[in-house]
C-alpha positions, -999 to 999 in steps of 0.1 A, spaced: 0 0 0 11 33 -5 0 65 11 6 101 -8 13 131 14 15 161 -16 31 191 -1 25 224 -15 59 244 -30 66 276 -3 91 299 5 98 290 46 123 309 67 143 284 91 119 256 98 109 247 133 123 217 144 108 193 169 125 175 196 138 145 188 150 112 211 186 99 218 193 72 197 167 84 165 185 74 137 177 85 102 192 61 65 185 84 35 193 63 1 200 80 -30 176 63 -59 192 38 -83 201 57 -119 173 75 -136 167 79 -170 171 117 -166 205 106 -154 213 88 -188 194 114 -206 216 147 -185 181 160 -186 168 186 -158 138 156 -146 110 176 -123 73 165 -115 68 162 -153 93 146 -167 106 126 -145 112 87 -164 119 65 -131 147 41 -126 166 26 -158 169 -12 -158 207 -10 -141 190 13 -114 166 -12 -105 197 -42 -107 215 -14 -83 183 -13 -60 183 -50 -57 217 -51 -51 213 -30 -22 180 -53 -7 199 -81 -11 224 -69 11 201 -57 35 185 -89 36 217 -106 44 233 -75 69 201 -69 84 219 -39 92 189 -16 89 169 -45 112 138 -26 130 133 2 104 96 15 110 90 37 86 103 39 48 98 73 31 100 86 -4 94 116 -25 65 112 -51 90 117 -83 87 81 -99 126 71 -97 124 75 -58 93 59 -54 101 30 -78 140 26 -55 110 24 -22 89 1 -37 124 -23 -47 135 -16 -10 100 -25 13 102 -64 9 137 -55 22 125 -41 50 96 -63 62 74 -50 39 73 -15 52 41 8 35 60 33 14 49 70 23 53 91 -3 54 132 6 67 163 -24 88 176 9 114 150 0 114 158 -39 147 173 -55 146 208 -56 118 222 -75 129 227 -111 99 252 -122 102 261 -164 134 240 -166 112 209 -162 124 180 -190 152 207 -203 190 193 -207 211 206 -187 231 220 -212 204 236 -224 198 251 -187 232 266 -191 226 282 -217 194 298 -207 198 304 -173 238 297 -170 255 271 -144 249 274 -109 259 251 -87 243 247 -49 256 278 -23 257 302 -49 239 326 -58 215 310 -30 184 332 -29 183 326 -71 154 308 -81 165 271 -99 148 288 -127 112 307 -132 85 287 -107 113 266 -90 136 266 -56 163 294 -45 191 266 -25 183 282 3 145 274 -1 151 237 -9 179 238 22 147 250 47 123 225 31 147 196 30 154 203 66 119 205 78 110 172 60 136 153 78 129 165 112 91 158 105 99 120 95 121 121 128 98 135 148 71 110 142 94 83 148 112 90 180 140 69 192 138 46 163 150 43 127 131 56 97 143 49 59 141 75 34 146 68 0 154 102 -20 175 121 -39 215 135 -40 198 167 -31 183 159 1 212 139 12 231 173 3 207 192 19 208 168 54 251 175 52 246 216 52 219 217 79 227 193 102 264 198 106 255 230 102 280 241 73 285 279 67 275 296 36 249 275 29 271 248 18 289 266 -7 320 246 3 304 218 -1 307 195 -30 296 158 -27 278 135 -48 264 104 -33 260 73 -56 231 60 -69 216 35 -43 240 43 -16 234 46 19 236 74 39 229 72 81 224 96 107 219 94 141 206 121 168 233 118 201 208 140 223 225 171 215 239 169 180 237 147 147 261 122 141 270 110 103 277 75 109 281 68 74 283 85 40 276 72 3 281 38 13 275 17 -18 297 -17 -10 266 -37 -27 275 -18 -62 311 -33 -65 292 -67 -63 267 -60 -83 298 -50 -111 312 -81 -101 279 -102 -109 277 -82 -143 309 -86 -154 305 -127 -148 271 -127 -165 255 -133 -129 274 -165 -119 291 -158 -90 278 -158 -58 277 -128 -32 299 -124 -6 293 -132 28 283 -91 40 283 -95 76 322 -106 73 323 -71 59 297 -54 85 316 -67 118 340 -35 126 
C-alpha cells in the first residue's frame, strides 16, 4: 500500500524543528540511476522517467544486502518523495525491510525545477547559465522553482518531521542526491549554505544519521559496498555468488 502526502511548494524561513529522542536514527538512500540521469536531462514532477533497468539491478543489489546484513533491522518507517525514480527505489526496497508501506510526501522531492522541467542541462546553461548549490542562494533554480536556500529549509523540515514521528527509532528515506546534500549543510551545520560543499552520493548508496541527544552524528556516508558486487555479478554474467556481507559489516 502506498500513502501520498503532496506538499505544497513555499518559500519558509528556518523551519521549526521538533524535539527528537537519543538514539533516533535516520538512513537516506540516494535512488538507483534514472533515465534523466542517462538522458543529463533537468527531470521535475513532469518529466521525471523513473529508474533505468541498471537502477533497478543497483536497487536490488542493495536489498539483497540488506536482507543478508540486516543492518537496517527494525526500520519503522520507509519514506519517499512522489517523483517516480524514488518511489520506484522504495517500492524495490519494502520487501527488504519487512514489507514496510511506502509514504510518499513532495517535501522529500529534489529541488523544484519550475520552467526548466524536461530541459537538458546544457540547455539550462545556456538559458539560465551554471549554478551550482551555495551560490547565488536566494536565485530561483529557474522561473516557478527553488532558491538553494529554499530547498535547504524544506529539505530540513521534512527530515525533522519524518524524525519527529518516529522518535528513538530508525526511519528509511529513500530520495535524492539533493536531500542527502541538503541533510550534510543543515545538520552539521556548514557555513554559507554549503557553498563549500561538493559531494555527490551514488546511486543506491546509503547514507545514516543518528541524533546523540544534543547533536547529529554522520555514521556513514555514500556507502554503496553492494554496487562493486553487483559490477562483479555483471561482469560474470550473474554466476558468481555474493559475498558473505556480515564478514564485511563486523568492525
Amino acid at each position: 500500500m502506498v500513502s501520498r502526502l503532496v506538499g505544497s511548494l513555499r518559500v519558509m524561513s528556518r523551519p521549526i524543528r521538533p524535539e527528537l529522542v537519543a538514539g533516533s536514527r535516520l538512513v537516506i538512500i540516494r535512488h538507483g540511476e534514472a533515465v534523466s540521469n542517462l538522458e543529463d536531462v533537468v527531470a521535475g514532477h513532469l518529466s521525471c522517467k523513473g529508474l533505468t533497468d541498471h537502477g533497478r539491478r543497483q536497487v536490488a543489489a542493495l536489498a539483497t544486502r540488506l536482507r543478508r546484513t540486516k543492518e537496517l533491522e527494525g526500520a519503522v518507517a520507509l519514506y519517499s518523495s512522489i517523483l517516480p525514480r524514488a518511489v520506484e527505489t522504495a517500492e524495490i526496497l519494502a520487501p527488504a525491510l519487512g514489507g514496510l508501506e511506502v509514504r510518499q510526501t513532495c517535501d522529500l522531492c529534489e529541488r523544484h525545477v519550475g520552467e526548466a522541467d524536461g530541459m537538458t542541462w546544457s540547455a539550462y546553461e545556456a538559458r539560465y547559465g551554471a549554478m551550482k548549490p551555495g551560490d547565488d542562494p536566494e536565485r530561483e533554480m529557474a522561473p516557478g522553482g527553488e532558491s538553494w536556500v529554499g530547498f535547504l529549509d524544506r529539505a530540513e523540515a521534512a527530515l525533522y518531521d519524518v524524525m519527529g514521528h518516529h522518535p528513538g527509532q530508525l526511519a528509511v528515506v529513500a530520495a535524492h542526491g539533493g536531500i542527502i546534500g541538503a541533510s550534510m549543510v543543515r545538520f552539521l551545520g556548514l557555513s554559507d549554505h554549503g557553498a563549500g560543499l561538493r559531494g555527490h552520493p551514488d546511486n543506491s548508496s546509503i547514507t545514516e544519521w543518528a541524533w546523540t541527544g544534543v547533536r547529529w552524528w554522520l555514521v556513514r556516508y555514500n556507502d554503496g559496498g553492494h554496487l562493486d558486487t553487483q559490477r562483479w555479478a555483471e561482469a560474470d554474467g550473474l554466476r558468481i555468488p555474493a559475498p558473505d556481507w556480515v564478514q564485511f559489516e563486523t568492525e
